[in-house]
C-alpha positions in Angstrom: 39.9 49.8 109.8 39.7 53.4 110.1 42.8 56.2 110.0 42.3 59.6 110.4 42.9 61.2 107.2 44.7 64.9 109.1 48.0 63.6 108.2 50.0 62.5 105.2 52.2 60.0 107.0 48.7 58.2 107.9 47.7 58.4 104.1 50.9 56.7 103.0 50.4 53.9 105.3 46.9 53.5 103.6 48.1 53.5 100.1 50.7 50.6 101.4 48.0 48.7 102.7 45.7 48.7 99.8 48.5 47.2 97.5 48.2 44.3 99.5 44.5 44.0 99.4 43.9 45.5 95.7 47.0 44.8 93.9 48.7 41.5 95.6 52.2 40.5 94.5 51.8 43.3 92.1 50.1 41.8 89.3 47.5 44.1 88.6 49.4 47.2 85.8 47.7 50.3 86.0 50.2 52.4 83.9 48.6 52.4 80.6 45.9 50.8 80.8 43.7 53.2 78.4 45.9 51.2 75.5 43.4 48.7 75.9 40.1 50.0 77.5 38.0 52.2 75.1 36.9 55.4 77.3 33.1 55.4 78.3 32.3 58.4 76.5 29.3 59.3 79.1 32.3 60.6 81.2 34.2 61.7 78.2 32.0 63.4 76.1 33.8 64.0 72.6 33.1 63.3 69.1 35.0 60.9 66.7 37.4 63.1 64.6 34.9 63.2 61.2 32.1 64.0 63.6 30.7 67.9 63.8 29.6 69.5 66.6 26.3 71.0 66.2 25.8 74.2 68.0 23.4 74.9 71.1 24.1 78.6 71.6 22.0 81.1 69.6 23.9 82.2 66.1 26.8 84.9 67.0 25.0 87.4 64.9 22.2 87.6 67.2 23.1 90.3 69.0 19.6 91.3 71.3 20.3 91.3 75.0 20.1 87.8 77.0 18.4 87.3 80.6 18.1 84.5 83.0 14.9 84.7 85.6 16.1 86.6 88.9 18.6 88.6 87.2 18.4 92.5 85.8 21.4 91.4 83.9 21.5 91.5 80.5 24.4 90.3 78.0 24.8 89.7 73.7 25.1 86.3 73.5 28.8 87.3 72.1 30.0 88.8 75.2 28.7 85.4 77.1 31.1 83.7 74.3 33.9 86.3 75.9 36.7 83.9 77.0 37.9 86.7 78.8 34.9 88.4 80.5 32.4 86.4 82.7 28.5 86.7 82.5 28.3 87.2 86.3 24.0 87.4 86.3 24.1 87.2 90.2 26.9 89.4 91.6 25.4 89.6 95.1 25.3 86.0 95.6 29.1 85.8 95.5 32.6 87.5 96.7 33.7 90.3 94.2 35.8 88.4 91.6 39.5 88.6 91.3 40.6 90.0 88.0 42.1 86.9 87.1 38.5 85.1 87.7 37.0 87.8 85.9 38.8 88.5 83.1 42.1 86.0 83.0 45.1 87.5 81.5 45.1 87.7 77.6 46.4 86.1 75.7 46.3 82.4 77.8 45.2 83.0 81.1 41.3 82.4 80.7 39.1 83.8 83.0 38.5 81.3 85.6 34.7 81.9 86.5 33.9 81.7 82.6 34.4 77.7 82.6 33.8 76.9 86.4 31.3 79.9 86.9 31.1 82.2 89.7 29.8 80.0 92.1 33.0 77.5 91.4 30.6 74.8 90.8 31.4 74.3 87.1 29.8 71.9 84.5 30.2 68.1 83.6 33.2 69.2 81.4 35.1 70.5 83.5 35.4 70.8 88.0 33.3 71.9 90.7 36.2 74.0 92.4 34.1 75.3 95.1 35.5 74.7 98.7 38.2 72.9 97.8 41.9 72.9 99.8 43.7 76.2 98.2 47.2 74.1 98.6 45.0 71.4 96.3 44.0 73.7 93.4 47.6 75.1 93.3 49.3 71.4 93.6 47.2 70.6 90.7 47.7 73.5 89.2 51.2 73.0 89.2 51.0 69.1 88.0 49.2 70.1 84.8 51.9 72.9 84.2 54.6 69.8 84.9 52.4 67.8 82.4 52.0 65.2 85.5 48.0 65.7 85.1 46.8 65.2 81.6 43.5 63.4 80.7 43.3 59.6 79.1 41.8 61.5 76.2 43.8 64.2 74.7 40.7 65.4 72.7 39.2 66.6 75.7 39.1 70.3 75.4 38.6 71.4 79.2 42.1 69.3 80.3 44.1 70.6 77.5 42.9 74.2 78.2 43.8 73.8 82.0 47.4 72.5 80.7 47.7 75.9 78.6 46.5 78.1 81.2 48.6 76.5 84.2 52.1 77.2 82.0 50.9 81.0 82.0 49.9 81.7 84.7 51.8 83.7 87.5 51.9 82.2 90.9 50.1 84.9 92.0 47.5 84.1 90.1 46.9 81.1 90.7 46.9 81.9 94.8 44.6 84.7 94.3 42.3 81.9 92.1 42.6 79.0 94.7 42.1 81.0 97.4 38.3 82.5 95.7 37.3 79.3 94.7 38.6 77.9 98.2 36.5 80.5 100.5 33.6 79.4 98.8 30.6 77.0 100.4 29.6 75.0 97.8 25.9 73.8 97.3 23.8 71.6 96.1 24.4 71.7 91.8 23.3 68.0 90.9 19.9 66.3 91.2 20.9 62.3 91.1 18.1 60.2 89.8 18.1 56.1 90.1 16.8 55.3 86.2 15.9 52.9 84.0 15.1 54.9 81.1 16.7 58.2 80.5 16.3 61.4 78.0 18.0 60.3 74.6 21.6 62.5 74.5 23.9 63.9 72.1 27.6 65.3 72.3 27.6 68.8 72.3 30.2 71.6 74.1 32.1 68.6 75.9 29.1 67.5 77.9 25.4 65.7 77.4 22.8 67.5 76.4 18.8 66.2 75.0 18.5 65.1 71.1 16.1 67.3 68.9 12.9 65.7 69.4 13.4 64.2 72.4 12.6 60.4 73.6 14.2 57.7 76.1 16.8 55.3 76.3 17.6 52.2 78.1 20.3 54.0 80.4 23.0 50.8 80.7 25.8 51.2 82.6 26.0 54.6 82.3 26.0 57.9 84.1 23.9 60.3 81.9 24.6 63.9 83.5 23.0 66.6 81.2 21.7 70.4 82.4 18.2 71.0 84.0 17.8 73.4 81.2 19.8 73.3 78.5 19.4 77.1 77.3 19.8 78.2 80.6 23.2 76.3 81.2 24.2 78.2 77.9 23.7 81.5 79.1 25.7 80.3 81.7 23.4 81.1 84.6 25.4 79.7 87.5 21.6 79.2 89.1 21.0 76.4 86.6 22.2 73.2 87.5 22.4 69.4 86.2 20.6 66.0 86.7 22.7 63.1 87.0 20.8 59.2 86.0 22.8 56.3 87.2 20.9 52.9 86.9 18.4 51.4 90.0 20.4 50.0 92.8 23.4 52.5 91.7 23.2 54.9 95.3 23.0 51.7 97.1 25.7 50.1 95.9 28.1 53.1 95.4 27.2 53.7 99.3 28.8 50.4 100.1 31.7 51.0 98.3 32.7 54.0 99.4 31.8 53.3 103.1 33.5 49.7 103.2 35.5 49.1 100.2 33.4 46.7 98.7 34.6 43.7 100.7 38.2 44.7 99.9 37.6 45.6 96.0 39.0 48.8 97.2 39.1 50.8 100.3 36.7 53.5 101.9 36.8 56.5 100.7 36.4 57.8 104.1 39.7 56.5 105.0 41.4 59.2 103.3 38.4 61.9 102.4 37.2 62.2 105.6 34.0 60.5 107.5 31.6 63.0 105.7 33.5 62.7 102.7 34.0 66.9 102.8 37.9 66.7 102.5 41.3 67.7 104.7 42.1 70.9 104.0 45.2 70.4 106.1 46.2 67.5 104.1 45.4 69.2 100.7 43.0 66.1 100.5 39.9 67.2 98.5 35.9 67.1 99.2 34.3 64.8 96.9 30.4 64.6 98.0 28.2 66.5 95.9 30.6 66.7 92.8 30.5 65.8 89.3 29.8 62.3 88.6 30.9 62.6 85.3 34.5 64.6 86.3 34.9 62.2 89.4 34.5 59.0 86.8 37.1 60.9 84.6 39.3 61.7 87.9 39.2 57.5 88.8 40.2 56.5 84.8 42.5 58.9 84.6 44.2 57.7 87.6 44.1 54.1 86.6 45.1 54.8 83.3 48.4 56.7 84.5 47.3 60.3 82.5 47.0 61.7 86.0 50.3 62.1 88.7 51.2 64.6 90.7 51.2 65.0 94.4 48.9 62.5 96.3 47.9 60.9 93.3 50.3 57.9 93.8 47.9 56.9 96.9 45.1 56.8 94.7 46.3 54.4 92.5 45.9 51.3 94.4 42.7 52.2 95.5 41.2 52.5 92.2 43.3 49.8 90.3 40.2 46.9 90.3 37.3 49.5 90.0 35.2 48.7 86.6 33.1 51.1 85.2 30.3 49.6 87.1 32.1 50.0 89.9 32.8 53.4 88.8 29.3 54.7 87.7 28.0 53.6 91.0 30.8 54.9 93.2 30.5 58.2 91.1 26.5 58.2 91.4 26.6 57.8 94.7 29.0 60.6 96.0 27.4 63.3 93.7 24.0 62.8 95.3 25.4 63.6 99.2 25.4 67.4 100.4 28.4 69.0 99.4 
């Protein structure tokens, strides 16, 4: 079955049909589910209370100007650390920046383009933002200001920031935000690699990156999404992007999934997303191709879990409600290696 996905009234009779096929007699609960499930920490990438952080960036102290290849930029490494002042190494490649992209608002509104770049495609830790529906970005917007949109795990730096920064900010800002990020083409960020063995990892900043010394690891049943170069990703070169490993047979089987439902485990993504999986911008309805596997694994736990509500987000319940993480990681593979 296939419904065109222009209209919201079609969407709703989607979501009713999937609670008969996912959910039947309503026995499967997916309002707080994360009270049982322990979080896959490849999608949320956060240490245990006791644990420390080390640090990737250079010491503070070193103050010697920073360049990436391609740029005659050059920044301290404390301005790059400027919350409120965004290393923008390529101006010409993009639209000149809004203020509040630039430089937020102190003291709460955060300059968007220092956490999802200038190029809106963003980092594991957070959301590629570019070429997403305007009325999206503000609905969301909006749901983390209700506290509708949280994330399963409350020691997840990027979700609580977005809660703190959604209060404060003006509805003018966040139109003049959306509508940047939503003007933008996005293009291909993440190079998705079927696995076996994959670079040994570490928490650090919220995301993957490579241990000291190196060495592999039998990957599981994992999505291991780390930067191309991890010095480069900390200078925040919006030229640098990520490699995503997902286990052999990952692309095959996420491709069946979101194409078919899995022999009614759930129901194609195309339904609702659109046949090239690009989004309705009349419907609000996001793209998800070419995204974040580790953000969109989030997006699907958080939904199951009940941390994330807001508009739409009731018809993605169902759909998500048997998904495992298998499921997930393959699902999640899958899209982020399609052109965005």
């Amino acid at each position: 079955m296939r419904i065109a996905a222009g209209s919201k009234a079609s969407i709703a009779v989607i979501a009713a049909s999937v609670l008969l096929v996912v959910a039947p007699g309503g026995a499967q609960s997916t309002g707080d589910k994360t009270s049982a499930q322990v979080l896959p920490i490849w999608a949320y990438p956060v240490l245990p209370s006791s644990a420390s952080d080390a640090k990737t960036e250079t010491p503070a102290h070193d103050e010697g100007l920073k360049h990436v290849p391609g740029s005659t930029a050059g920044y301290t490494q404390q301005s790059i650390k400027d919350l409120f002042a965004v290393p923008d190494w390529f101006p010409d490649s993009h639209a000149a920046m809004p203020d509040v992209i630039a430089h937020g608002r102190r003291p709460a509104v955060m300059a968007c383009a220092y956490c999802h770049l200038p190029n809106g495609l963003g980092r594991p830790e957070n959301a590629s933002l570019a070429g997403l529906p305007q009325g999206y970005m503000i609905e969301q917007m909006e749901a983390f200001k209700s506290g509708r949109r949280k994330s399963s795990e409350p020691r997840l730096l990027s979700a609580s920031l977005m809660v703190e920064i959604a209060k404060a900010a003006t509805p003018e800002e966040m139109t003049t935000g959306a509508a940047y990020f939503a003007a933008m083409k996005p293009t291909p960020w993440i190079r998705v690699v079927e696995a076996v063995e994959v670079p040994k990892t570490r928490v650090a900043g919220f995301m993957l990156v490579p241990v000291d010394g190196g060495g592999t690891e039998p990957i599981g049943e994992r999505v291991v999404e780390m930067p191309e170069n991890l010095a480069q990703t900390e200078l925040r070169n919006s030229k640098s992007g990520f490699v995503a490993y997902v286990p052999p047979g990952s692309l095959k089987r996420g491709e069946a999934l979101v194409k078919t439902g899995g022999e009614g485990k759930t129901l194609a993504c195309t339904m609702c997303h659109g046949p090239d999986l690009h989004g309705v911008a009349e419907g609000n309805i996001p793209s998800i191709a070419g995204r974040s596997p580790s953000q969109m694994a989030r997006q699907i736990i958080d939904f199951q879990s009940g941390a994330r509500n807001g508009a739409n987000a009731a018809l993605m319940k169902a759909p998500v409600a048997r998904l495992t993480e298998s499921d997930i990681v393959a699902i999640t593979g899958y899209l982020a290696s399609l052109n965005p």
